[in-house]
C-alpha positions in Angstrom: 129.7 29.1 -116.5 132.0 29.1 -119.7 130.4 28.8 -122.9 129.7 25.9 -124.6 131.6 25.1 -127.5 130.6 24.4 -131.1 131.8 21.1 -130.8 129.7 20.0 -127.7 126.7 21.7 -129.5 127.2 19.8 -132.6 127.7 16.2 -130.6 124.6 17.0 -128.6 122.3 17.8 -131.9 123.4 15.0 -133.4 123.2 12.6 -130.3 119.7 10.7 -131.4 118.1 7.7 -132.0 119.9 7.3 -134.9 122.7 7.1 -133.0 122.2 3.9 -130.8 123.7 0.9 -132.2 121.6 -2.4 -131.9 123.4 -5.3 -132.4 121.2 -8.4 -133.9 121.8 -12.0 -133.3 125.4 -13.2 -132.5 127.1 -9.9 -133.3 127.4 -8.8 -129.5 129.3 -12.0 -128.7 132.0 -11.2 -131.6 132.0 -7.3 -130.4 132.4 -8.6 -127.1 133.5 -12.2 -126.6 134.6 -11.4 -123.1 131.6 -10.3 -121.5 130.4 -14.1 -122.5 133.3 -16.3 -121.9 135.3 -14.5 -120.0 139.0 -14.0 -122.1 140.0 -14.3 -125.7 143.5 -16.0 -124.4 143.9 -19.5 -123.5 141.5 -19.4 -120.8 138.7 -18.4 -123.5 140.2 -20.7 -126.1 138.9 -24.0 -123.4 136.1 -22.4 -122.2 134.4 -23.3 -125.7 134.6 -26.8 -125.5 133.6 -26.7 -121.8 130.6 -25.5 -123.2 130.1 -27.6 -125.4 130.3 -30.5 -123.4 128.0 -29.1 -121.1 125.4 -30.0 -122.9 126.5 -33.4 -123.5 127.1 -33.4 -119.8 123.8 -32.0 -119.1 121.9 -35.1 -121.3 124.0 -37.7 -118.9 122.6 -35.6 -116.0 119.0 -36.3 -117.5 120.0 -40.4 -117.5 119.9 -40.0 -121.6 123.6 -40.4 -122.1 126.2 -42.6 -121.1 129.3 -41.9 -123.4 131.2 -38.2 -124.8 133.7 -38.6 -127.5 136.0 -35.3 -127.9 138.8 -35.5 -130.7 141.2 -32.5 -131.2 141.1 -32.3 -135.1 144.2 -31.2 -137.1 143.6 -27.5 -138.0 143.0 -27.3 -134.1 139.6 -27.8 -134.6 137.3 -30.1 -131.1 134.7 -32.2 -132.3 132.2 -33.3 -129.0 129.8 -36.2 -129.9 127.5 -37.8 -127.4 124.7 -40.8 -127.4 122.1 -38.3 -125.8 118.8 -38.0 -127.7 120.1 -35.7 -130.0 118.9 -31.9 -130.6 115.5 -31.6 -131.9 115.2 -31.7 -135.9 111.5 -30.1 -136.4 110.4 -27.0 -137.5 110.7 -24.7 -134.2 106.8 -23.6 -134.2 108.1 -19.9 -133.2 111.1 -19.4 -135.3 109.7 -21.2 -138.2 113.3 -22.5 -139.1 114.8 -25.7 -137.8 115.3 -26.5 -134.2 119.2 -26.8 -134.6 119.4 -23.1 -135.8 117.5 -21.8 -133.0 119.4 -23.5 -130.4 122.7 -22.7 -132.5 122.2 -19.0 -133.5 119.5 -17.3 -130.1 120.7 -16.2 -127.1 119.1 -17.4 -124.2 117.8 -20.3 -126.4 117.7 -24.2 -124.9 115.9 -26.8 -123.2 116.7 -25.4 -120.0 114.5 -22.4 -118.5 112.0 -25.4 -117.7 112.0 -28.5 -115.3 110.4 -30.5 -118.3 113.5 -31.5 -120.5 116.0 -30.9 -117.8 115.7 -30.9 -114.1 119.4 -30.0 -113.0 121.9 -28.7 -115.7 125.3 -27.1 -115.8 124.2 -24.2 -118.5 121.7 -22.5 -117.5 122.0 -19.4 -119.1 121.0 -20.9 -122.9 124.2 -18.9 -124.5 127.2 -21.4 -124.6 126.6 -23.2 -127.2 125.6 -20.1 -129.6 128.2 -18.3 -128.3 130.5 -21.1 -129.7 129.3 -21.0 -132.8 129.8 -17.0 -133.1 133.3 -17.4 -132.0 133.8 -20.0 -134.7 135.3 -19.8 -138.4 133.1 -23.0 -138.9 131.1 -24.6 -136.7 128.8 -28.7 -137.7 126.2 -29.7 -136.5 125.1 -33.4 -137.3 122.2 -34.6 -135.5 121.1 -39.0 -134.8 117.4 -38.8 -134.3 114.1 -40.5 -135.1 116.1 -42.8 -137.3 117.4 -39.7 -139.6 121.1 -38.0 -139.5 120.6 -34.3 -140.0 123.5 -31.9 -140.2 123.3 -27.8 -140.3 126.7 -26.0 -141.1 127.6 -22.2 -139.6 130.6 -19.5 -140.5 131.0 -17.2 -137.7 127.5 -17.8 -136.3 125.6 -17.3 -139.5 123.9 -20.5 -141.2 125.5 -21.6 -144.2 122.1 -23.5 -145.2 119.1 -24.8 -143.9 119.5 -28.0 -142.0 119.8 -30.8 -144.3 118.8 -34.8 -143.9 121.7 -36.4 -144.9 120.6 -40.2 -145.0 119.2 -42.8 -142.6 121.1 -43.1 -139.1 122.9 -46.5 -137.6 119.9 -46.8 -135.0 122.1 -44.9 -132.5 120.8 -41.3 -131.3 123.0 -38.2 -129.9 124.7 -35.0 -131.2 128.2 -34.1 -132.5 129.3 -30.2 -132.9 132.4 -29.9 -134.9 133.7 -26.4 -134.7 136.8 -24.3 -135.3 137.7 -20.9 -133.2 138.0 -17.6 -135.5 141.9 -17.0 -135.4 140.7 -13.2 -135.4 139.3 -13.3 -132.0 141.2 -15.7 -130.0 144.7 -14.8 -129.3 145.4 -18.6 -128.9 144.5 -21.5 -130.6 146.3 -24.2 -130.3 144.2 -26.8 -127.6 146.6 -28.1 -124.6 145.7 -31.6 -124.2 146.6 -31.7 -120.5 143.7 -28.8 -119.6 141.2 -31.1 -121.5 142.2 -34.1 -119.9 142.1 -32.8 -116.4 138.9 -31.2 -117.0 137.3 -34.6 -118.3 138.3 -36.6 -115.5 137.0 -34.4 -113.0 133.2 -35.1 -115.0 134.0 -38.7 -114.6 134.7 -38.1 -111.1 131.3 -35.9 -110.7 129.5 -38.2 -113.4 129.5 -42.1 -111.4 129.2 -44.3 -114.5 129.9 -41.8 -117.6 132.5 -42.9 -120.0 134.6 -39.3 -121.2 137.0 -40.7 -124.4 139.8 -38.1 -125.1 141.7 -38.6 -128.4 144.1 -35.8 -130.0 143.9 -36.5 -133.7 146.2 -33.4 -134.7 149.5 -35.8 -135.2 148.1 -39.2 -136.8 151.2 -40.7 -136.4 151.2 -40.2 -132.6 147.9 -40.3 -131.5 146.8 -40.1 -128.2 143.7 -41.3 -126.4 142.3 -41.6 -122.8 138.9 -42.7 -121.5 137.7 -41.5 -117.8 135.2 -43.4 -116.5 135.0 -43.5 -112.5 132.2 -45.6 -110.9 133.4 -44.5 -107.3 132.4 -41.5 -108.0 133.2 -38.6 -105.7 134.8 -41.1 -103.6 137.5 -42.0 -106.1 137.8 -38.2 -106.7 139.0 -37.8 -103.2 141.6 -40.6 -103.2 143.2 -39.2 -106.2 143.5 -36.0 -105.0 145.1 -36.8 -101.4 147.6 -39.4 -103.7 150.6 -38.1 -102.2 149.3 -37.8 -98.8 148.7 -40.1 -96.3 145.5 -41.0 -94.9 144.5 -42.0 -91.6 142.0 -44.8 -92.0 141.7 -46.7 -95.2 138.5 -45.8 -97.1 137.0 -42.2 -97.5 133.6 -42.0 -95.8 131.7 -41.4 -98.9 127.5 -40.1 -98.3 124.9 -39.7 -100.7 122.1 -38.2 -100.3 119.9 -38.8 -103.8 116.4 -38.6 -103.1 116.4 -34.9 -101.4 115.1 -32.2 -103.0 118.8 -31.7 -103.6 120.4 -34.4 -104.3 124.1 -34.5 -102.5 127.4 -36.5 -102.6 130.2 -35.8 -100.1 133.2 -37.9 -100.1 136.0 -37.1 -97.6 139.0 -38.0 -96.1 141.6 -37.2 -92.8 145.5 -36.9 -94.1 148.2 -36.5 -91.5 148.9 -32.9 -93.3 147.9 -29.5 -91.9 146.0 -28.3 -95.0 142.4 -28.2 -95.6 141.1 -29.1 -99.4 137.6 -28.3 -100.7 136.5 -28.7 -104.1 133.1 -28.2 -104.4 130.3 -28.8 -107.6 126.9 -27.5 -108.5 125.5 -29.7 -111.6 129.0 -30.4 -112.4 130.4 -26.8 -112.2 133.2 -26.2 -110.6 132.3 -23.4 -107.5 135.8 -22.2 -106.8 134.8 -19.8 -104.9 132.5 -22.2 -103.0 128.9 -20.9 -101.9 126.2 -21.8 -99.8 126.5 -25.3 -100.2 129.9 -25.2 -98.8 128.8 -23.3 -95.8 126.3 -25.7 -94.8 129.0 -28.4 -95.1 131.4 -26.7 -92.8 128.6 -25.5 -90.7 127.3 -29.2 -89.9 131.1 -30.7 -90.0 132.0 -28.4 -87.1 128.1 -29.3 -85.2 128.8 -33.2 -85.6 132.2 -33.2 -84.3 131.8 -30.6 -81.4 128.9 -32.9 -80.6 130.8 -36.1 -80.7 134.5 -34.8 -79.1 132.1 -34.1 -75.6 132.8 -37.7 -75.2 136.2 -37.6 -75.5 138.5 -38.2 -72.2 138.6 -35.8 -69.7 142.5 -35.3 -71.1 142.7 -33.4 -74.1 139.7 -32.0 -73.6 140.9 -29.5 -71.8 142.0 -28.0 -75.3 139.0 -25.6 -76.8 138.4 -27.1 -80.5 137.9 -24.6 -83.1 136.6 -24.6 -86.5 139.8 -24.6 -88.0 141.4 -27.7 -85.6 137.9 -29.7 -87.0 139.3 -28.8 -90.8 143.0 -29.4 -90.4 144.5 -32.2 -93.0 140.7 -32.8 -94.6 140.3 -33.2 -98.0 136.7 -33.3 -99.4 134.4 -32.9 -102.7 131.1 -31.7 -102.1 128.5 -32.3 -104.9 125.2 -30.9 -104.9 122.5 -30.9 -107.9 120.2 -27.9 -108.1 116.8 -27.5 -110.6 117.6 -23.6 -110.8 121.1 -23.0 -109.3 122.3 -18.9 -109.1 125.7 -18.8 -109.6 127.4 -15.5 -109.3 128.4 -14.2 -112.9 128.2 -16.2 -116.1 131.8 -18.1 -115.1 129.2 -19.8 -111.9 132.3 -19.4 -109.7 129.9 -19.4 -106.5 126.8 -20.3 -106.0 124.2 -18.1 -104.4 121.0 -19.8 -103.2 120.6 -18.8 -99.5 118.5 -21.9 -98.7 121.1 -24.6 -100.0 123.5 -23.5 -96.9 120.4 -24.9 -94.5 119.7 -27.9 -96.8 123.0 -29.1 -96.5 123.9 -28.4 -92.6 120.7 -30.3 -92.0 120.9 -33.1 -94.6 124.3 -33.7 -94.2 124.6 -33.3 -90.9 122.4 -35.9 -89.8 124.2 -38.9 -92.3 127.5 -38.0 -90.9 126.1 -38.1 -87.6 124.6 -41.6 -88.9 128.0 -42.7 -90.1 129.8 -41.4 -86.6 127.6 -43.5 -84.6 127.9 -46.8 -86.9 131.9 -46.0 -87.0 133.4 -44.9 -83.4 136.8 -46.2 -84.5 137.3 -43.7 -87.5 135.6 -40.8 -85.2 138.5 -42.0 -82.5 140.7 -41.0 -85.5 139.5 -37.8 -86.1 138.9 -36.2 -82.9 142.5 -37.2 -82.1 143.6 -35.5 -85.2 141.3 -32.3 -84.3 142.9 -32.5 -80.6 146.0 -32.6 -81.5 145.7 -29.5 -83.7 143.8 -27.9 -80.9 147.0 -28.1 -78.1 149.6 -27.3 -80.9 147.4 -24.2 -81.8 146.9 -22.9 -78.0 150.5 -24.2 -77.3 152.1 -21.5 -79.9 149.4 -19.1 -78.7 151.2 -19.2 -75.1 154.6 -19.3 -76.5 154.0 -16.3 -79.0 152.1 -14.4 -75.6 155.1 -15.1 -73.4 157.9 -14.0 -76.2 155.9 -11.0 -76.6 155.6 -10.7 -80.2 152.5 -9.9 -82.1 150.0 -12.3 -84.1 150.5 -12.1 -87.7 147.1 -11.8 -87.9 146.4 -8.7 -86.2 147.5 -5.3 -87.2 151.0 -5.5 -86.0 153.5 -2.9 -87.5 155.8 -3.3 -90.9 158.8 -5.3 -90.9 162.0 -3.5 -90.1 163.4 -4.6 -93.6 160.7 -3.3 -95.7 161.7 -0.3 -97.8 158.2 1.0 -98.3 157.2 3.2 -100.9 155.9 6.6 -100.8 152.6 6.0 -102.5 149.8 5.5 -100.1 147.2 4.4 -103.0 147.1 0.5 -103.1 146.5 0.2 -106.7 149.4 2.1 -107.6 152.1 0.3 -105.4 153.5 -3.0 -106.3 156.3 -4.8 -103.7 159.0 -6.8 -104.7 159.7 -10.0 -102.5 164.0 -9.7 -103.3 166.0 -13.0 -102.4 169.3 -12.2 -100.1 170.3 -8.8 -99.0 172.8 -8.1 -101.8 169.9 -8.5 -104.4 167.6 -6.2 -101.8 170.2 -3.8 -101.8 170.0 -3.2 -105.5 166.7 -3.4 -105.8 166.1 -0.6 -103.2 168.2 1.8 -105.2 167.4 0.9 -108.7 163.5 0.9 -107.7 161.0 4.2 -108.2 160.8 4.8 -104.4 157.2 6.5 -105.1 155.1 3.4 -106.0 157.8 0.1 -105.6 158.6 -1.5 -102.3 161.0 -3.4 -101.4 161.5 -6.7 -99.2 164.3 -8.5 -98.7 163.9 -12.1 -97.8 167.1 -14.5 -96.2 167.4 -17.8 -98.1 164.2 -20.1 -98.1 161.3 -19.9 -96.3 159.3 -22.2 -94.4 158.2 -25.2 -96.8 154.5 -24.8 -95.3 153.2 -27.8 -97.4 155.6 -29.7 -94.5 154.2 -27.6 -91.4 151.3 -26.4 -89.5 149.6 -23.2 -89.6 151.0 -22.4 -86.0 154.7 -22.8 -86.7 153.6 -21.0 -89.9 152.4 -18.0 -88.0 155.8 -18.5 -85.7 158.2 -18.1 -88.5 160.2 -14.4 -89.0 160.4 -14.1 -92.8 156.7 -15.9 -93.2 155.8 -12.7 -90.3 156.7 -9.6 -92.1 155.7 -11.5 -95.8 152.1 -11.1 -93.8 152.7 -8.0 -92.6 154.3 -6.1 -95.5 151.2 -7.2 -97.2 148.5 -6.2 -95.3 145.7 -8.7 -95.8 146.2 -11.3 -92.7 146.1 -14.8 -93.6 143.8 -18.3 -93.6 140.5 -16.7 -92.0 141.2 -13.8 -91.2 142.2 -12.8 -94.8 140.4 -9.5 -95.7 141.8 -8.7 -99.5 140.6 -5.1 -99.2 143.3 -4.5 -97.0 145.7 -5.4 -99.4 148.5 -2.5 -99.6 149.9 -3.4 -103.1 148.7 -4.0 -106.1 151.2 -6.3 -107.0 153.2 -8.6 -105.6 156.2 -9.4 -107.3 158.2 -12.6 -106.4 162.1 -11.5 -108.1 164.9 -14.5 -107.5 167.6 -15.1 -109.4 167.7 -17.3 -112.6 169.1 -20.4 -111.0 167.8 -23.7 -109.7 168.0 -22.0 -105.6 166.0 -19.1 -106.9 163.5 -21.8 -108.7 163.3 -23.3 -105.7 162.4 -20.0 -103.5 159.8 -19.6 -106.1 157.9 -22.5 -105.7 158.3 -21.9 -101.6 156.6 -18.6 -101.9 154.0 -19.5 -104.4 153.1 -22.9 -101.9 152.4 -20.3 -99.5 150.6 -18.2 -101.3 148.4 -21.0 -102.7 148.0 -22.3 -99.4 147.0 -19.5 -97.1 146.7 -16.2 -99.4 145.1 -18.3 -102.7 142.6 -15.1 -103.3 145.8 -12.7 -104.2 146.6 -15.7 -106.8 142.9 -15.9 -107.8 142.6 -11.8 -108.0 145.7 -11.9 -110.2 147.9 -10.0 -107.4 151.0 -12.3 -107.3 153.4 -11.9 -110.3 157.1 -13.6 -111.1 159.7 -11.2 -112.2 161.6 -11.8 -115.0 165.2 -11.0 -114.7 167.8 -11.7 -117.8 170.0 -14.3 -118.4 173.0 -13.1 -120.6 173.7 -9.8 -121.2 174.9 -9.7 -124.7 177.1 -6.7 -125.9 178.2 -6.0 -130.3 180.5 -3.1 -130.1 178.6 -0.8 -128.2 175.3 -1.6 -128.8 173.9 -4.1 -125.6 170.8 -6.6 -125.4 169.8 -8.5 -122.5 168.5 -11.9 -123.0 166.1 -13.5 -120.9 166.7 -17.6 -121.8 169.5 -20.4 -123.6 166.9 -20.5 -126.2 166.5 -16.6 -127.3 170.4 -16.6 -127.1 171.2 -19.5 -129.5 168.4 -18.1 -131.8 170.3 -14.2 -131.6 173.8 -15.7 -132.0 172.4 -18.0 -135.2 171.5 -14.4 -136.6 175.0 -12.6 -135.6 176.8 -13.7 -138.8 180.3 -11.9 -137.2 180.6 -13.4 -133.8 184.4 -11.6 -133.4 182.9 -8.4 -131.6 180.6 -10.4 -130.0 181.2 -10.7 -125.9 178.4 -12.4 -123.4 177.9 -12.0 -119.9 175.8 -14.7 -117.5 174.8 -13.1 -114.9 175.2 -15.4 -111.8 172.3 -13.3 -109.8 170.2 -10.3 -109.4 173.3 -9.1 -106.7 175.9 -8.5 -109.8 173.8 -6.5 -111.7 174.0 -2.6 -110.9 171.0 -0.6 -109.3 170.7 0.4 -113.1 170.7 -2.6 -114.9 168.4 -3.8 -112.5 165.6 -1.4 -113.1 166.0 -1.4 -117.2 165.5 -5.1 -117.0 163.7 -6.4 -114.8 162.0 -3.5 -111.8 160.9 -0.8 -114.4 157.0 -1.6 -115.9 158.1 -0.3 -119.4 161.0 -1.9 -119.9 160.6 -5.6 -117.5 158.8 -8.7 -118.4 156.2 -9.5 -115.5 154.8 -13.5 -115.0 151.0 -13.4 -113.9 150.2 -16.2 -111.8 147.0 -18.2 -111.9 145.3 -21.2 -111.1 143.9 -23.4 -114.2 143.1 -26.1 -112.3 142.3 -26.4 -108.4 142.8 -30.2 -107.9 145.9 -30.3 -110.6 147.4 -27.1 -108.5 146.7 -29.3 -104.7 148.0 -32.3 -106.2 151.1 -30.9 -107.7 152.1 -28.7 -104.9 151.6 -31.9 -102.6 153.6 -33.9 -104.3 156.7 -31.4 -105.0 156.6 -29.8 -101.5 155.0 -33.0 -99.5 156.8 -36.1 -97.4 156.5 -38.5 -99.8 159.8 -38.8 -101.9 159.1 -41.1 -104.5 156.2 -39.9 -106.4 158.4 -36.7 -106.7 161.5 -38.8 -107.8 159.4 -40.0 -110.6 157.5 -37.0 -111.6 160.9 -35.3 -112.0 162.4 -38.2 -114.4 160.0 -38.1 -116.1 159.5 -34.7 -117.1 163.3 -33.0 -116.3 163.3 -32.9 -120.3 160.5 -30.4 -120.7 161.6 -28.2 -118.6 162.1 -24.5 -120.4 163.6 -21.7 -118.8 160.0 -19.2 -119.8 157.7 -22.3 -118.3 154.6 -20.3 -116.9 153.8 -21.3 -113.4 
């Protein structure tokens, strides 16, 4: 064994206790905002007033609130005030210091480790709100309770003061937190009104009866307000998101379940589409993921219909439903309150009790049987719908069998176009998907053959918004897509089989190669949404103008970076700009300096902020229904900028 060296010697004497860092109070949350909220990007930015509603959220669960007010404040600033009972104001008999500064300065501090002040709530952990105020320049407190305002101020977590009585209240109770996020953490923070909105009207959805008032205070000359307030509830929450669909029978069947141990609300709906849409809720959270409580749904939805399509006519019965028929074109919210939920990971993106999946197959199960058996004309309805998906899926089973050709969902072999890469490690490959053959030529010498593959797609694929999954699966380019990629699709989608790491959409910068785009991403989204949700799928980002001054050249990527270069160039005679028409006129090299080669190109991540703002916009744009299109598109043409994240 070679000897040790001095310096290993040295770090080992001096590795002691001395030598552990403990980090007191809110410090860990500004070392390490992440581990707490997830991101210090935009993503992080909203994530602090989702917490902070919460809790206001979390009093309307406990029937003591009725009404949230959030304002975006000029200087960026969110100021949440609700009608609840209002934080405590004593003397916490543990801390000795007021109850405001406990709850706003201790981890793991709240009313909710115990059934007593609140039996279902959205934060369980106790560390939003604190971790709020850590991530904050400036964070207020002002408290309406027993007939006293009291307000508490904080800098970066730490108290600026003790809590201070400020005067007799109005008679009105409830809590407003003021706060402003620390510029030095948060690479963002400028509030998109949008991503609150959306995010308030899906509470008013969840939240039957609670008003949510929006108001964006940062231009006083334009303000802008809305109030959410849904007393349909869930049921309302399924119309609007199947608004560009259409709908078999006229009214959602909306049941709830309130007086279980937990109490349940599931609204949905048949649409003559071939997509199935689950958005499911624990206490208001958003399970993207889903859980056990979406298990139990599907596992009772398949039991209930099975049971009821044994009366159907001899006929079409000689189809062999599956789950997946019984799911075609249904839209549906599932709600579910739970006294101690265990959602995966502090961003609760799945919840995790094993016996909610029993709960709700039984529970549920037996009010939709109730509601089949009180309503055999909408059943009529829906097996005919499941049916009918049934003989068009067996149908293109015996076509496929008879061509010969291979399910895209088993392991069939790469497409003939692919031009692999050498690399057999998955996290070091990436594949581009190239529009045309001219552009895949390029590509496939301009690339680094050890690590980038290449496939060339022909024209537009499949609009699958428009089609079923069978004529999906029966489509060539939508085949070896599937194939190159590994991972199957719809059920059978197993991400560890995924054989790059990215997956690199590359069209040219024109409305066509816009429009391929937002084909590929529909399918994506539609049958591969965890390579969106994994952050797999990227957008390459080839230039626009190709700008040369004597020798020297610059590529630009947008109109707007070009007028702002030629404002700079003060002689414009040696000046000479190129727009390149596509990715096909620019040379294997050019290609790879701008747009293929990860130290030089400009890469688009795609994600999803928003599940039911993602369905519905992909419905509308892609979907039948012309007109809500035609208007979407007048009415926002003029925003439209050529570096517009998708």
């Amino acid at each position: 064994m070679a000897e040790e060296t001095e310096e290993v010697k040295k770090a080992e004497a001096d590795y002691s206790g001395s030598s552990i860092t403990v980090l007191e109070g809110l410090e860990a949350v500004r070392v390490r905002p992440a581990m707490y909220i997830g991101s210090t990007d935009i993503r992080g930015l909203h994530h602090l007033v989702w917490e902070v509603v919460d809790n206001s959220v979390d009093e309307a669960l406990a029937g003591f609130c009725n009404h949230i007010e959030i304002s975006i404040l000029p200087g960026n600033g969110i100021r949440v005030t609700d009608n609840g009972r209002g934080i405590p104001t004593d003397i916490h008999p543990k801390e000795k210091v007021g109850t405001i500064q406990v709850v706003m300065t201790k981890l793991h501090a709240g009313g909710k480790f115990n059934n007593s002040s609140y039996k279902v709530s959205a934060g369980l952990h106790g560390v939003g709100v604190s971790c709020v105020n850590a991530l904050s320049n400036k964070l207020i407190v002002t408290v309406r309770r027993n007939g006293r305002v009291v307000r508490q101020e904080f800098a970066r977590g730490v108290p600026c003061g003790p809590q201070v009585d400020i005067g007799e209240s109005d008679g009105t109770t409830g809590t407003s937190v003021e706060f402003y996020p620390d510029d030095t953490i948060f690479s963002e923070t400028v509030y998109v009104y949008d991503t609150l909105a959306t995010r308030f009207r899906e509470l008013a959805f969840l939240m039957s009866g609670l008003r949510l008032t929006l108001t964006d205070e940062r231009d006083p000359e334009h303000k802008q307000t809305d109030t959410f307030c849904f007393p349909g509830g869930v049921s309302e929450f399924v119309r609007y998101v199947d608004e560009h669909r259409t709908p078999l029978f006229a009214e959602p069947i909306h049941l709830v379940l309130p007086d279980g141990q937990y109490p349940l609300e599931v609204a949905m709906w048949y649409n003559d589409g071939y997509q199935e849409n689950f958005f499911s809720f624990v206490n208001n959270v958003n399970t993207y993921d889903g859980g056990t409580h979406v298990t139990g749904f599907k596992t009772a939805l398949t039991r209930v219909i099975s049971k009821f399509a044994q009366d159907m006519p001899k006929g079409k019965k000689e189809a062999q439903i599956t789950s997946d028929d019984i799911r075609e074109g249904l839209t549906a919210v599932i709600a579910i309150k739970v006294s101690q939920p265990q959602f995966e990971g502090q961003t609760k993106r799945k919840l995790g009790n094993s016996e909610i999946a029993g709960y709700v197959a039984s529970a549920f199960g037996a009010k939709l049987e109730e509601y089949f058996q009180e309503n055999p004309a909408a059943v009529k309805i829906i097996l005919d719908k499941v049916y009918n998906a049934a003989v068009a899926r067996e149908a293109a089973h015996r076509a496929r069998t008879l061509a010969r050709r291979k399910n895209v969902l088993e392991s069939g072999g790469l497409p003939g176009k692919l031009a692999d890469c050498s690399s057999r490690d998955p996290k070091e490959c990436e594949m581009f998907i190239v529009e045309g053959d001219s552009a895949g030529g390029s590509a496939k010498m301009g690339r680094s053959r050890e690590f980038q593959a290449i496939l060339p797609i022909r024209g537009k694929i499949l609009n699958v918004e428009k089609a079923s999954l069978h004529r999906v699966l029966d489509t060539e380019e939508i085949q070896n897509l599937v194939n190159a990629i590994g991972t199957g699709i719809g059920t059978e989608f197993k991400i560890e089989k995924l054989r790059y790491d990215k997956i690199i959409i590359m069209t040219d910068a024109d409305v066509d190669g816009s429009h391929i785009q937002t084909l590929l991403l529909t399918f994506f989204f539609r049958y591969m949404r965890p390579l969106i949700d994994a952050g797999h799928i990227f957008l390459a980002m080839p230039p626009l103008y190709k700008l040369k001054i004597g020798q020297k050249e610059r590529y630009l990527f947008d109109e707007n970076e070009k007028d702002k270069v030629m404002a700079e160039i003060e002689d414009k005679k040696n000046v000479a700009i190129t727009r390149f028409k596509g990715l096909g006129e620019m040379s294997p090299e050019q290609l790879n300096d701008t747009t293929m080669n990860p130290k030089t190109r400009f890469l688009k991540q795609c994600h999803v902020e928003d599940s039911v703002l993602a369905d519905q916009i992909f419905s509308m744009l892609m979907g039948e229904d012309v007109e809500p299109r035609r208007k979407f598109i007048e009415t926002n043409a003029y925003k439209v900028l050529n570096d517009l994240d998708i």
